[in-house]
Phi, psi and omega in degrees: 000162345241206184237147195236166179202062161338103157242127181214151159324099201302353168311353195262352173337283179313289177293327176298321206045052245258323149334312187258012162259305203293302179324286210321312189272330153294339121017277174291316188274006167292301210290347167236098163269027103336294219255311171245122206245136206307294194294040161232353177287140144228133156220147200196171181216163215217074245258133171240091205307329176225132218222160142230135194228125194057240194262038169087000195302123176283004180281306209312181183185133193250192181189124207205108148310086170221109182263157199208139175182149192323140155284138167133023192260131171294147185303316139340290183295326188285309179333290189278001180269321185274333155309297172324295180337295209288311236244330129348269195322262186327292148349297191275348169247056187282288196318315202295292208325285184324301207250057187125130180307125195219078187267163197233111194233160182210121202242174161207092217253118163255122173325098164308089194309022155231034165233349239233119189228110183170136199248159191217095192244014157313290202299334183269338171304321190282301190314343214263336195272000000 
């Protein structure tokens, strides 16, 4: 963990750059591997042919954020690691925001380490290199 899950309006195809948003934010989460260690970032995106959004303007267009990771990170740390996260986001969609209705939503869900089931053979590989 963890895992991020980029969904958006698939009208953001063209424009978005929804590739160089998933670099971004994995990235970000490079920067601390103590607290998310590199061979466990996922990030992916997840494009939604069908959508209605607000009051139906077929321009508007969303984005929806959701990272899920492991419990036990102090809160203190989730704030300020996820705040950055969100200002990544909203950052990368200035331009987008500005030429078109656009909402930005970003959640961050910790795993219930006795529902969490999961095998990882990344981290020994990455050693290997």
């Amino acid at each position: 963990m963890p895992h991020c899950i980029v969904e958006y309006s698939a009208n953001l195809e063209p424009t978005g750059r929804i590739d160089e948003l998933l670099q971004k934010i994995a990235a970000h989460f490079r920067t601390a591997p103590d607290v998310f260690p590199t061979g466990g970032v996922r990030v992916r995106a997840i494009p939604v042919s069908h959508y209605v959004i607000a009051d139906g303007n077929p321009d508007h267009a969303y984005v929806n954020v959701t990272c899920r990771i492991g419990a036990g990170r102090p809160a203190e740390f989730r704030k300020a690691f996820f705040t950055t996260a969100w200002d990544i986001t909203v950052a990368h969609f200035r331009e987008e925001s500005a030429r078109r209705g656009l909402g930005i939503t970003f959640y961050v869900d910790q795993a219930d380490p006795e529902g969490a089931w999961k095998t990882n053979s990344i981290h020994a590989h990455m050693a290997k290199a």
